[in-house]
ZAFINU-578191 format. One record per residue (C-alpha): y, x, z; chain; residue in one letter. Coordinates in pm, 1 decimal. Layout:
N
+----------+----------+----------+---+---+
!       py !       px !       pz ! c ! r !
+----------+----------+----------+---+---+
!        Y !        X !        Z ! A ! A !
...
+----------+----------+----------+---+---+
! end
This chain:
265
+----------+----------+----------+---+---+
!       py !       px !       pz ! c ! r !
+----------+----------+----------+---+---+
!  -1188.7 !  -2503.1 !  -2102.3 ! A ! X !
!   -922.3 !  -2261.4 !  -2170.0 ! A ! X !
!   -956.6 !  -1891.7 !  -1999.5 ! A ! X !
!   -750.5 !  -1616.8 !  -1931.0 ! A ! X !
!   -799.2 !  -1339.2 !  -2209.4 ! A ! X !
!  -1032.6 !  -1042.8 !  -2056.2 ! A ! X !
!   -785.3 !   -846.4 !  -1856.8 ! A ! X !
!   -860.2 !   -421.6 !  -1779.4 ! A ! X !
!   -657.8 !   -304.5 !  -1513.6 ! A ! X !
!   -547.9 !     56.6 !  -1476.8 ! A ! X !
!   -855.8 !    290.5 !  -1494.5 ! A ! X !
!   -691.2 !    406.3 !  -1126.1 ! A ! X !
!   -599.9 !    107.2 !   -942.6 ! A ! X !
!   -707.5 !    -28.5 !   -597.8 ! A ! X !
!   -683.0 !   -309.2 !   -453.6 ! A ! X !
!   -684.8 !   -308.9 !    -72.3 ! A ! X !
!   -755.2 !   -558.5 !    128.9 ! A ! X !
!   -647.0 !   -571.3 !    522.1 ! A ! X !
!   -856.9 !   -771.3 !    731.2 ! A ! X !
!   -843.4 !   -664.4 !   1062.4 ! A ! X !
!   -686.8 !   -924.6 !   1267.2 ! A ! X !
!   -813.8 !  -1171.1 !   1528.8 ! A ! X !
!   -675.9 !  -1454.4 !   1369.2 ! A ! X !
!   -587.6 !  -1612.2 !   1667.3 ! A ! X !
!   -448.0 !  -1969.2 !   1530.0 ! A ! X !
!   -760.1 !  -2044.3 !   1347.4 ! A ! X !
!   -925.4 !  -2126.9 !   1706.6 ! A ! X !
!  -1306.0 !  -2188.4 !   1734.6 ! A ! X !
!  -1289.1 !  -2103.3 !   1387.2 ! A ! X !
!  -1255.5 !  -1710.5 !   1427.6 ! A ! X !
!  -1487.0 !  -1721.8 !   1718.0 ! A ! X !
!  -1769.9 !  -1511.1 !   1545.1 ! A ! X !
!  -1621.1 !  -1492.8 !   1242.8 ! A ! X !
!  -1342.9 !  -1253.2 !   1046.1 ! A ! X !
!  -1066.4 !  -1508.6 !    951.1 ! A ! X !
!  -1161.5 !  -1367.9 !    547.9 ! A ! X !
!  -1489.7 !  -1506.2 !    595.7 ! A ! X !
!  -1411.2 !  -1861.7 !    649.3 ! A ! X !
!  -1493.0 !  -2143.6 !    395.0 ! A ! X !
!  -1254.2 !  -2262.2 !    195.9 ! A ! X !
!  -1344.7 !  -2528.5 !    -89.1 ! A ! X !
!  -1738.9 !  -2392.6 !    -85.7 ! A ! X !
!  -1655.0 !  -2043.1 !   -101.1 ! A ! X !
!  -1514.6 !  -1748.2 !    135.9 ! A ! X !
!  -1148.5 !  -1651.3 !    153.8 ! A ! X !
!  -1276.9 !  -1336.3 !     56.7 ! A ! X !
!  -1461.6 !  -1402.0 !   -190.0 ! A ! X !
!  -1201.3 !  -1646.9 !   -383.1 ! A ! X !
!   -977.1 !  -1322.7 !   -369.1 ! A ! X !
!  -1276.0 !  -1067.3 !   -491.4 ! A ! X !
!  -1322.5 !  -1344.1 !   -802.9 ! A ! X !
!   -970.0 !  -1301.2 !   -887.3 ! A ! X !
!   -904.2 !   -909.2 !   -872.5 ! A ! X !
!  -1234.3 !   -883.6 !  -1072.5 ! A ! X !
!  -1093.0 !  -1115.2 !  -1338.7 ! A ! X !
!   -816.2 !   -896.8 !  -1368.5 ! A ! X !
!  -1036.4 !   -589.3 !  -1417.1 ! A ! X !
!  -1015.6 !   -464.2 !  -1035.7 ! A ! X !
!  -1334.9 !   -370.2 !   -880.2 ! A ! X !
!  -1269.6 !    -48.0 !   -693.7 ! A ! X !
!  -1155.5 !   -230.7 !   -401.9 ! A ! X !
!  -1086.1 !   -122.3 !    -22.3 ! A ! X !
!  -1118.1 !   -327.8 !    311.4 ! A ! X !
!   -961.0 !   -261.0 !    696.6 ! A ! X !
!  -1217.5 !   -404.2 !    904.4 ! A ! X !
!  -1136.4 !   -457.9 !   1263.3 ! A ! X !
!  -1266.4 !   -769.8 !   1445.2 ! A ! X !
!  -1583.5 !   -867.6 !   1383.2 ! A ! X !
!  -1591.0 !   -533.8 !   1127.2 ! A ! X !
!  -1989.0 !   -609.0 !   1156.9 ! A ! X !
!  -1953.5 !   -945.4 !    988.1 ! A ! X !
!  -1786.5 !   -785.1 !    715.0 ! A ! X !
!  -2078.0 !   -640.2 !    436.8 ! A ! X !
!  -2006.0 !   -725.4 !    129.1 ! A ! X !
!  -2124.8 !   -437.8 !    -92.7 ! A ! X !
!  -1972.8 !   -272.7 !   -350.2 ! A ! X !
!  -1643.9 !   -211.9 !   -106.3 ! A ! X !
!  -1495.3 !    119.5 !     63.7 ! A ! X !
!  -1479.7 !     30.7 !    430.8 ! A ! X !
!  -1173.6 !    168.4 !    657.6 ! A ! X !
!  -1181.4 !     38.7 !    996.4 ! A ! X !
!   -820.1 !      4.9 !   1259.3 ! A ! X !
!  -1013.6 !    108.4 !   1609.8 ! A ! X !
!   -690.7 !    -21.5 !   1741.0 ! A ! X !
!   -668.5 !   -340.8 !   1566.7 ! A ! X !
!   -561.2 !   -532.3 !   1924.8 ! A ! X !
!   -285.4 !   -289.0 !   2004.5 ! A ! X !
!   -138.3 !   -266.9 !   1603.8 ! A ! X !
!      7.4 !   -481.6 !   1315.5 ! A ! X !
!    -59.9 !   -499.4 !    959.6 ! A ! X !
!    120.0 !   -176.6 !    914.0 ! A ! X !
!    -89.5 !     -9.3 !   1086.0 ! A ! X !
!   -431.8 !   -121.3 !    924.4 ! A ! X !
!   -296.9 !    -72.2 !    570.8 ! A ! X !
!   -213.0 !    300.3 !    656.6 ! A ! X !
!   -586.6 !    292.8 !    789.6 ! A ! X !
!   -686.3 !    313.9 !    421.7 ! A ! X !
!   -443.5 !    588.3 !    327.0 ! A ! X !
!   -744.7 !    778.2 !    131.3 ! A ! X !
!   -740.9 !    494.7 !   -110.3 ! A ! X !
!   -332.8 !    514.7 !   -193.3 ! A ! X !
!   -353.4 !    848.4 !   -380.5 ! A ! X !
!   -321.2 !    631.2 !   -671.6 ! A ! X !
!   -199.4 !    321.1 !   -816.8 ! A ! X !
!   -273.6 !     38.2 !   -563.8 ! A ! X !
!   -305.9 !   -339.6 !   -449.9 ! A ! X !
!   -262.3 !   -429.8 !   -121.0 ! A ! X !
!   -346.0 !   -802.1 !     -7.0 ! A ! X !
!   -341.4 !  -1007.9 !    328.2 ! A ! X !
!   -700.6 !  -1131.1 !    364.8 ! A ! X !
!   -605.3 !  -1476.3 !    466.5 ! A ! X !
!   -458.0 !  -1564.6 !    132.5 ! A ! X !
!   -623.1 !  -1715.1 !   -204.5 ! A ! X !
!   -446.6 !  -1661.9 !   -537.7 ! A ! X !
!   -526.0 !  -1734.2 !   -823.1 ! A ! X !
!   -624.6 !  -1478.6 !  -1106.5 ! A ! X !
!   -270.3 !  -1563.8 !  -1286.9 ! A ! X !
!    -86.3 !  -1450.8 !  -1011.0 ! A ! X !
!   -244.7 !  -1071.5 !   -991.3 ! A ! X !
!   -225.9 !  -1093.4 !  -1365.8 ! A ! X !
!    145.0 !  -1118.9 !  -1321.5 ! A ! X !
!    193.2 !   -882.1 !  -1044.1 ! A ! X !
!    -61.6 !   -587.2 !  -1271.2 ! A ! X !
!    180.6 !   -682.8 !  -1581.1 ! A ! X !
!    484.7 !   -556.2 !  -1361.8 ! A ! X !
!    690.1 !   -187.6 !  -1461.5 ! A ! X !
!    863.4 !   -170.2 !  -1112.4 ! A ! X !
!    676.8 !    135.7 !   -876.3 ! A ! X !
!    673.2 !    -81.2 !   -615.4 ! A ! X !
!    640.6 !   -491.9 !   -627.8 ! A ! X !
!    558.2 !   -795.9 !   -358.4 ! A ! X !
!    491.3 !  -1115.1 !   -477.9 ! A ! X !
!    731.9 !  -1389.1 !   -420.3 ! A ! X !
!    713.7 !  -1765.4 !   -419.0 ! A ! X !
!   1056.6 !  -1946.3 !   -493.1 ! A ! X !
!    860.9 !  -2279.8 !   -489.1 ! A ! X !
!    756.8 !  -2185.3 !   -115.5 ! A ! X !
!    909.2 !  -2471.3 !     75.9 ! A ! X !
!    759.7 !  -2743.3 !    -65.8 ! A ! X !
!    376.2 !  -2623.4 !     46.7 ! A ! X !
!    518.2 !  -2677.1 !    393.1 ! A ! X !
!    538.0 !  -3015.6 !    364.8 ! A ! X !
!    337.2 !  -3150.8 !    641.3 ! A ! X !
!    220.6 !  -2837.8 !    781.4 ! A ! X !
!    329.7 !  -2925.8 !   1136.4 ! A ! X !
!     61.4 !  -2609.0 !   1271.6 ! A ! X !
!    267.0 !  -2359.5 !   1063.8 ! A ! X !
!    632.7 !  -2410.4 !   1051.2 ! A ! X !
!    923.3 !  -2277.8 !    795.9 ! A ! X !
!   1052.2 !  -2063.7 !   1101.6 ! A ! X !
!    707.1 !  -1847.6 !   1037.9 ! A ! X !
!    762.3 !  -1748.5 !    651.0 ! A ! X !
!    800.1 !  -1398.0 !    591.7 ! A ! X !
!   1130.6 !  -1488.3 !    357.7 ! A ! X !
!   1292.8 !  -1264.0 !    127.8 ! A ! X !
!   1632.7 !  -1252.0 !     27.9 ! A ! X !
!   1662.2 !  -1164.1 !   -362.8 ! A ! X !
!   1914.8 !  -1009.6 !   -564.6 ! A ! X !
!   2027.1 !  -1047.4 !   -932.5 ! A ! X !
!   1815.1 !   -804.6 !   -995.9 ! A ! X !
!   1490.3 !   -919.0 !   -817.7 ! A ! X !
!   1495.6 !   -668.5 !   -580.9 ! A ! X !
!   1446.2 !   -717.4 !   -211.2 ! A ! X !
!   1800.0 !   -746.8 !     -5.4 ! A ! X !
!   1604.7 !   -841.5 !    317.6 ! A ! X !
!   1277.3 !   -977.3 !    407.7 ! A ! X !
!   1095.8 !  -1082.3 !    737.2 ! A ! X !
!   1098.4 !  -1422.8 !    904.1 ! A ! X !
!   1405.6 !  -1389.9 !   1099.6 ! A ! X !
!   1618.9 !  -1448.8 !    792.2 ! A ! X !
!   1771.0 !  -1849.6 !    780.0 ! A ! X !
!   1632.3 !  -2117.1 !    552.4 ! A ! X !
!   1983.6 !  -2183.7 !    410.0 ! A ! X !
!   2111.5 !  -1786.4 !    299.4 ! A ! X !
!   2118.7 !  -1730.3 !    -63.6 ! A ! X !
!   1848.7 !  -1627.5 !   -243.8 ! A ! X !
!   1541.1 !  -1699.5 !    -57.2 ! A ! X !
!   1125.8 !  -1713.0 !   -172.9 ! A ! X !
!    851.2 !  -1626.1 !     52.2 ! A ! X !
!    634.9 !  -1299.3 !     55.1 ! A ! X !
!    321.1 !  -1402.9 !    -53.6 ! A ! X !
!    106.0 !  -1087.9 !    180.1 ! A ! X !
!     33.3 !   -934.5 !   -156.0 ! A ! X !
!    190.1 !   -625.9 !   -330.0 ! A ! X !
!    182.8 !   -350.1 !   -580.5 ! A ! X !
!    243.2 !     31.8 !   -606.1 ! A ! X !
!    218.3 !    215.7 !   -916.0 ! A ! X !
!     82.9 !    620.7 !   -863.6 ! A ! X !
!    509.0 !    678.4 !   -831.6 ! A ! X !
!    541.1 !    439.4 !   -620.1 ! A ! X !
!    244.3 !    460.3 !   -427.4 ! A ! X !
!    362.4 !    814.4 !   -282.3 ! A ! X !
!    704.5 !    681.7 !   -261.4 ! A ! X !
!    569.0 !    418.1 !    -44.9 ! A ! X !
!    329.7 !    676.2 !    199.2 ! A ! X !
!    609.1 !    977.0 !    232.8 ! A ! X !
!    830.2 !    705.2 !    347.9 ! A ! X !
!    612.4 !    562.5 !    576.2 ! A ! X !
!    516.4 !    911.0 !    775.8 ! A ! X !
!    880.9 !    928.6 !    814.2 ! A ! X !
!    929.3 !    685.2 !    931.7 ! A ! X !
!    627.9 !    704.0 !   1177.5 ! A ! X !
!    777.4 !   1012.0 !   1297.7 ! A ! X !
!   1095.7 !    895.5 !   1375.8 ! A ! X !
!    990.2 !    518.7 !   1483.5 ! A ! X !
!    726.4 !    610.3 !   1658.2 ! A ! X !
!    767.4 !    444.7 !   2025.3 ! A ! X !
!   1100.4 !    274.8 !   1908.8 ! A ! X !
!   1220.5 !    -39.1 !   1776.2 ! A ! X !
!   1151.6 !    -83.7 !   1404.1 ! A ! X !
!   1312.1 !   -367.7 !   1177.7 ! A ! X !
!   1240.9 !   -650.3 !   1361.6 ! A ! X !
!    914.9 !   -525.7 !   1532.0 ! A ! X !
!    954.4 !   -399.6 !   1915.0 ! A ! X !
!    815.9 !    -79.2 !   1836.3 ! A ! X !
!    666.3 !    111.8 !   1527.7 ! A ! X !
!    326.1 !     62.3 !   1613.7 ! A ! X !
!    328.2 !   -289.4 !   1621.1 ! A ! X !
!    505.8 !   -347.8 !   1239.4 ! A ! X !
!    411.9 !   -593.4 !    958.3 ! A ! X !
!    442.7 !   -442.9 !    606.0 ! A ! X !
!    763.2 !   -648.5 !    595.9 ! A ! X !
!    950.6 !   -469.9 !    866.6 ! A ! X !
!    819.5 !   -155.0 !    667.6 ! A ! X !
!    994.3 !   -324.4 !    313.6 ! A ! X !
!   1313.2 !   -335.0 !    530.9 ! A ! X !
!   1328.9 !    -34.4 !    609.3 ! A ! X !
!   1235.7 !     85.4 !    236.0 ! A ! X !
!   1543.0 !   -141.9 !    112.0 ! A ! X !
!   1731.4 !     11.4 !    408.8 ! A ! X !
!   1632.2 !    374.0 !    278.0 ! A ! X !
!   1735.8 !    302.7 !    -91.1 ! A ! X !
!   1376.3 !    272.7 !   -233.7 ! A ! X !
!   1362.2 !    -93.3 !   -455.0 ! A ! X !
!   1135.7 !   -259.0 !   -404.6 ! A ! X !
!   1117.3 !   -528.8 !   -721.4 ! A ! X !
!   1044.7 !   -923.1 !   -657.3 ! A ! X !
!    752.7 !  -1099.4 !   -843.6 ! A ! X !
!    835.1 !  -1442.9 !   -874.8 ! A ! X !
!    581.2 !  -1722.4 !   -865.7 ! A ! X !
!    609.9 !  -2127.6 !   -790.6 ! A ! X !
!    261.6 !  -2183.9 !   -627.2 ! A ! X !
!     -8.5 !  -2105.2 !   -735.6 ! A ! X !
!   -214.2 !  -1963.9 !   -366.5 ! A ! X !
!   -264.3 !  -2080.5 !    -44.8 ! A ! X !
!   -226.2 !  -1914.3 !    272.1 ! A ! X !
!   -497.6 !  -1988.0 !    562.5 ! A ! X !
!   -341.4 !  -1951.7 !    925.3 ! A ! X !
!   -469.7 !  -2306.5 !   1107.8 ! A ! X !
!   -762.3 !  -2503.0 !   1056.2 ! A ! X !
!   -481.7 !  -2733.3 !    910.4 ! A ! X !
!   -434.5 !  -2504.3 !    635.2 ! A ! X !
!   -823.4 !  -2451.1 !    568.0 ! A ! X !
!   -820.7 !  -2856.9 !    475.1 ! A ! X !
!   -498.6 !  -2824.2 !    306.4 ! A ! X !
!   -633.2 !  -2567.5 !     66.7 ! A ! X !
!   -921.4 !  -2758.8 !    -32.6 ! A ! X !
!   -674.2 !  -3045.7 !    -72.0 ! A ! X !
!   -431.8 !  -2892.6 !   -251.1 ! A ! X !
!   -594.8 !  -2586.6 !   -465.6 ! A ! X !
!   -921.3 !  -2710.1 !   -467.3 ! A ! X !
!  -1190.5 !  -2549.2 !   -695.6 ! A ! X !
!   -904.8 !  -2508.8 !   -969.7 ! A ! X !
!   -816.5 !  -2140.5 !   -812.4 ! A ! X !
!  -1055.5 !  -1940.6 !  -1002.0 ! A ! X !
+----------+----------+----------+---+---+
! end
């Protein structure tokens, strides 16, 4: 059986995880639970994604709780909850846990499973602040009729790998194109880069129209990478092909098992 080499991560690093979201398209499935805490392949969403930060050395790790926060007890996590988790976006409940982006940071979607490799490859990045990409992304939508291309939050890449646009208004057929996986990276640089810019832009946003989003308060971290390509702050590509799994549907919970299986961690 052949195993990753023992990884340490940055004495500093985070890893925050945002799960405060109704999860509205997993149906009876979210009814009393988080959508993190749902099976997938005999284990947790949550807990395939805890296996693969600690593999990587990660174990001072953050959570947004929101819906359901009581369901959510896992110990040996900081807990930040978004009061306002029905009125916000994913913005929002990642600035919840500003405390824990003092330093170098992770920050994950909680309805995603990765496997070790791709943190590995996101840790082993210079850039001060990363997102990981998928340029294999279209084929996983084969046959996912609950969760169509039109809902990919696709980037647009240049030479360089940096972000030109993202979000999921961009067309299937321009350029350049992967898919932002929902996880990224900030180095201690980058990482106050990344929170100046945002209380600027809460300050002038605030109310108004923001990227794509109707107003500021209802963002996803892509309209926020927008704006920080719009700004002039890179923000560098991390390509992948494969390799995770994201969980929006109940189609996509027996997809996963299908397709990933116990071979993620």
């Amino acid at each position: 059986e052949t195993r990753m080499t023992p990884f340490t991560s940055p004495p500093d690093m985070h890893a925050i995880i945002i799960a405060a979201g109704l999860g509205s398209r997993m149906g009876h499935l979210t009814d009393d639970l988080p959508k993190c805490l749902i099976d997938v392949s005999g284990k947790r969403i949550l807990d395939h994604q805890l296996a693969a930060f600690h593999e990587n050395g990660i174990t001072d790790i953050s959570l947004v709780r929101g819906y359901k926060a009581e369901r959510i007890t896992l110990p040996g996590i900081t807990y930040y909850h978004n009061d306002s988790y029905p009125h916000n976006n994913i913005l929002a409940s990642l600035f919840t846990a500003e405390p824990a982006m003092h330093g170098a940071f992770l920050a994950s979607y909680s309805d995603i499973i990765f496997r070790p490799s791709v943190v590995r490859k996101l840790l082993d990045t210079t850039a001060d602040i990363s997102i990981v990409v998928d340029t294999a992304w279209q084929t996983s939508y084969d046959g996912r009729t609950e969760h169509p291309l039109t809902e990919a939050e696709k980037v647009l890449i240049d030479d360089q790998d940096n972000v030109l646009d993202i979000g999921k208004h961009l067309p299937l057929s321009e350029g350049q194109i992967g898919e932002f996986i929902g996880l990224m990276r900030c180095t201690r640089t980058g990482a106050a880069q990344f929170r100046t810019a945002y209380h600027i832009a809460k300050t002038t946003f605030s109310g108004k129209q923001f990227s794509q989003a109707k107003t500021f308060q209802k963002a996803y971290l892509t309209d926020f990478i927008h704006y920080l390509t719009g700004v002039g702050i890179k923000t560098n590509c991390v390509k992948i092909e494969g390799g995770w799994c994201e969980i929006d549907t109940p189609q996509d919970v027996t997809r996963a098992a299908r397709i990933l299986g116990g071979r993620l961690t």
